[in-house]
C-alpha positions as CSV (number, residue, x, y, z in Angstrom):
1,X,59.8,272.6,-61.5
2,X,60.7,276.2,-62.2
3,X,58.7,278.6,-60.0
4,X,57.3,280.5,-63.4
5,X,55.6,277.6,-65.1
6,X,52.5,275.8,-62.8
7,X,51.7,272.2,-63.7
8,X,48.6,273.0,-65.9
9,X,51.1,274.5,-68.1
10,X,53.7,271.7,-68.3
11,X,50.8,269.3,-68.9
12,X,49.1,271.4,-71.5
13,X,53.1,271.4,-73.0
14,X,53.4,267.6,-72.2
15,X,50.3,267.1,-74.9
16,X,51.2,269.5,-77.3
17,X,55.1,267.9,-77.5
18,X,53.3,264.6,-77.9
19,X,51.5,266.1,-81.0
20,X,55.0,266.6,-82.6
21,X,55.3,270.5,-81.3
22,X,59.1,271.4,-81.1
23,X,58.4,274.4,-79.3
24,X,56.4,272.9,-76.8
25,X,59.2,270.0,-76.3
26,X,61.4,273.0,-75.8
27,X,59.8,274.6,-73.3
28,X,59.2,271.7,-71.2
29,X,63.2,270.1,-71.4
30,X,63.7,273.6,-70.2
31,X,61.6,274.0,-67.2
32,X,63.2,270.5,-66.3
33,X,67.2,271.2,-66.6
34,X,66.9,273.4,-63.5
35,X,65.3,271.0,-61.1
36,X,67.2,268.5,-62.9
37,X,70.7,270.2,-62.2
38,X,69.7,270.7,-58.6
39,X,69.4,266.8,-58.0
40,X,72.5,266.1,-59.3
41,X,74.7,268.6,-57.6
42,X,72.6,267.8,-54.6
43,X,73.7,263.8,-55.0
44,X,77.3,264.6,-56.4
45,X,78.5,267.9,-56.1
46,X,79.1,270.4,-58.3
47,X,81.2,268.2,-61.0
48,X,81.9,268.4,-64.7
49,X,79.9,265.1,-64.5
50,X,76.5,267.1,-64.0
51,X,76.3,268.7,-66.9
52,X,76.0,265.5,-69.2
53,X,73.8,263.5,-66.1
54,X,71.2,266.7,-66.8
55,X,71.8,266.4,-71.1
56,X,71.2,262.2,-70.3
57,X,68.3,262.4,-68.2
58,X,66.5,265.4,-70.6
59,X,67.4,263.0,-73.2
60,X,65.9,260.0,-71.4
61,X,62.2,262.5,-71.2
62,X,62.7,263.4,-74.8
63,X,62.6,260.1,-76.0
64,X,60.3,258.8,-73.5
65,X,57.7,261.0,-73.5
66,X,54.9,259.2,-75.7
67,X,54.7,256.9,-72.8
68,X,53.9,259.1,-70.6
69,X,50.3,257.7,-69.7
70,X,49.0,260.9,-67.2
71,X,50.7,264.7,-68.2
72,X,50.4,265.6,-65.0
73,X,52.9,263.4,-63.6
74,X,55.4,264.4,-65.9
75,X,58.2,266.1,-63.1
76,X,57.8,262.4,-61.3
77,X,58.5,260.7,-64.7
78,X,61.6,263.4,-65.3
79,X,62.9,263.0,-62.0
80,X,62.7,258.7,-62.6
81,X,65.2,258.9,-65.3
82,X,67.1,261.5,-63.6
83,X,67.5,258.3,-60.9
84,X,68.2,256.0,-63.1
85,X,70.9,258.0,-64.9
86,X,72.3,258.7,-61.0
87,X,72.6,255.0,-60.5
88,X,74.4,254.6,-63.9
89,X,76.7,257.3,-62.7
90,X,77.3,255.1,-59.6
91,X,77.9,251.8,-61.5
92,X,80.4,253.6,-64.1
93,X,78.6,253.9,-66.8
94,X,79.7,257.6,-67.4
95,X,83.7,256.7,-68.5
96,X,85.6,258.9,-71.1
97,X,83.6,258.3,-74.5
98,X,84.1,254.6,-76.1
99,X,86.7,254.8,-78.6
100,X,86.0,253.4,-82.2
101,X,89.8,252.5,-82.9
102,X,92.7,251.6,-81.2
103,X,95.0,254.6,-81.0
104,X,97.7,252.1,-80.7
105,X,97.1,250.4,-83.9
106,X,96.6,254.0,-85.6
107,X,99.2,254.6,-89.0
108,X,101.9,257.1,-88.7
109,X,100.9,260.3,-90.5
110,X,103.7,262.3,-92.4
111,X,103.8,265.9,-92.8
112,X,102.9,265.7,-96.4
113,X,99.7,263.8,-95.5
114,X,99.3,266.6,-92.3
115,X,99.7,269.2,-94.8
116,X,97.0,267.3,-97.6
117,X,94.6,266.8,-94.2
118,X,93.7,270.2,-94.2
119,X,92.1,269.8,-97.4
120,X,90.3,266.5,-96.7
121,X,86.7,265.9,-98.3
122,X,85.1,264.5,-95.5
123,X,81.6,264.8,-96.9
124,X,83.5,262.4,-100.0
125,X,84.4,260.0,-97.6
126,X,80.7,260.2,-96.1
127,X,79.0,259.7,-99.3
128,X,80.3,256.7,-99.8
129,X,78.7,255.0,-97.1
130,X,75.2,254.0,-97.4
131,X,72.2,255.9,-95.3
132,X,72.3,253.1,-92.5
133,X,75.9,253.6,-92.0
134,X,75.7,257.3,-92.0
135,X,73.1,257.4,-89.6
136,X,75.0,255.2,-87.3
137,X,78.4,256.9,-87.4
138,X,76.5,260.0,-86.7
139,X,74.6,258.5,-83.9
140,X,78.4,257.4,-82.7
141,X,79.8,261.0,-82.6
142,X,76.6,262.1,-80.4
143,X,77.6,260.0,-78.2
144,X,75.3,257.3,-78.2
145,X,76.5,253.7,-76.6
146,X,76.3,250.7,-79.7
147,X,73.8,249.6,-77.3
148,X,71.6,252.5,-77.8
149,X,71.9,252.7,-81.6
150,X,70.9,249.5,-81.5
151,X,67.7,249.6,-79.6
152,X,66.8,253.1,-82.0
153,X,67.9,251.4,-85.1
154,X,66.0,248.4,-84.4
155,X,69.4,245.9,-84.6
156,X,71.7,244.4,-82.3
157,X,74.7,245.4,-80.9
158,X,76.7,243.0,-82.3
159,X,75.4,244.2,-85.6
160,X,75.7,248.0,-85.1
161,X,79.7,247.2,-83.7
162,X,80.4,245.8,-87.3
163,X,78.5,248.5,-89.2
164,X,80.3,250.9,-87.2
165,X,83.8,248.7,-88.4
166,X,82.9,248.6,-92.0
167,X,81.7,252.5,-92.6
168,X,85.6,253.5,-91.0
169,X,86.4,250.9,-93.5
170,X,85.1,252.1,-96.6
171,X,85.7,255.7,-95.2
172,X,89.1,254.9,-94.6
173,X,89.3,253.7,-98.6
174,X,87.9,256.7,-99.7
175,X,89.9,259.1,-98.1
176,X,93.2,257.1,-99.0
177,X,92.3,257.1,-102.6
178,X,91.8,261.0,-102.1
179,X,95.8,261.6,-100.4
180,X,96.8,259.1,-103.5
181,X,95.0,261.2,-105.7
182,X,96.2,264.5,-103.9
183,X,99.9,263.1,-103.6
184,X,99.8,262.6,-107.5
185,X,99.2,266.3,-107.9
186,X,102.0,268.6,-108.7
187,X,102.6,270.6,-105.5
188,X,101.4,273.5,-107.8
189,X,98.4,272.4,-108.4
190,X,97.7,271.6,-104.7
């Protein structure tokens, strides 16, 4: 743990963040990325890799931390998902983020559809998905694994995989009506 903060500290910080105190949650993901980024470049060197192990393994405490049973064992609980994000690090688990289309399959864009992009309504395309769906395709561009959404959403993966396939869907319909819309325009008006 950092040198500054002594462990009556993190647990009084571990109780707190269990009361809902963001500051306190703060503090102690803080105190943890140093030791944190120490294992990690001790186990694989100093990589691009280490930067999202330390986000992964913070995020693993974050989210774990109401089951945290004694405070005061909270660097032994950090450093266990630190491990376990290590081993999924070893097993491959960290690959370039999981694509939600097929770039091979993606349509041709003209420059008159370049040119209208600019001026996309994304938020328009968003609002036409329901709350689930927009939750989910958020979840997506943090990052998160189907598997993941899943467990948070309280779904299955199969389930999330075909939300994920219908919200590009409907988004996909909405933004097309939009460049039909926009490509009816006058290029004055545009």
């Amino acid at each position: 743990m950092a040198e500054s903060v002594d462990t009556e500290q993190l647990s009084a910080w571990v109780g707190q963040a269990k009361q809902g105190d963001e500051l306190a949650m703060s503090r102690l993901l803080t105190a943890l990325e140093s030791p944190m980024r120490a294992f990690f470049i001790s186990r694989i060197g100093r990589r691009p890799d280490v930067d999202d192990l330390v986000q992964n393994a913070l995020l693993r405490v974050h989210r774990g931390l109401q089951d945290l049973k004694d405070d005061t064992r909270l660097k032994a609980f950090a450093m266990k998902g630190a491990l376990y994000e290590l081993q999924d690090f070893y097993r491959g688990r960290y690959t370039p983020k999981e694509s939600l289309f097929d770039i091979h399959q993606a349509p041709e864009i003209s420059d008159e559809m370049h040119a209208v992009g600019a001026n996309l309504d994304v938020e328009r395309a968003l609002s036409a998905l329901s709350d689930k769906a927009r939750r989910i395709i958020e979840l997506r561009e943090y990052g998160y694994k189907y598997e993941e959404i899943a467990e948070m959403i309280g779904s299955t993966e199969a389930a999330i995989k075909m939300q994920v396939k219908r919200a590009f869907d409907r988004m996909r319909d909405a933004l097309g009506l939009f460049l039909l819309w926009m490509s009816s325009l006058p290029l004055m008006e545009r």
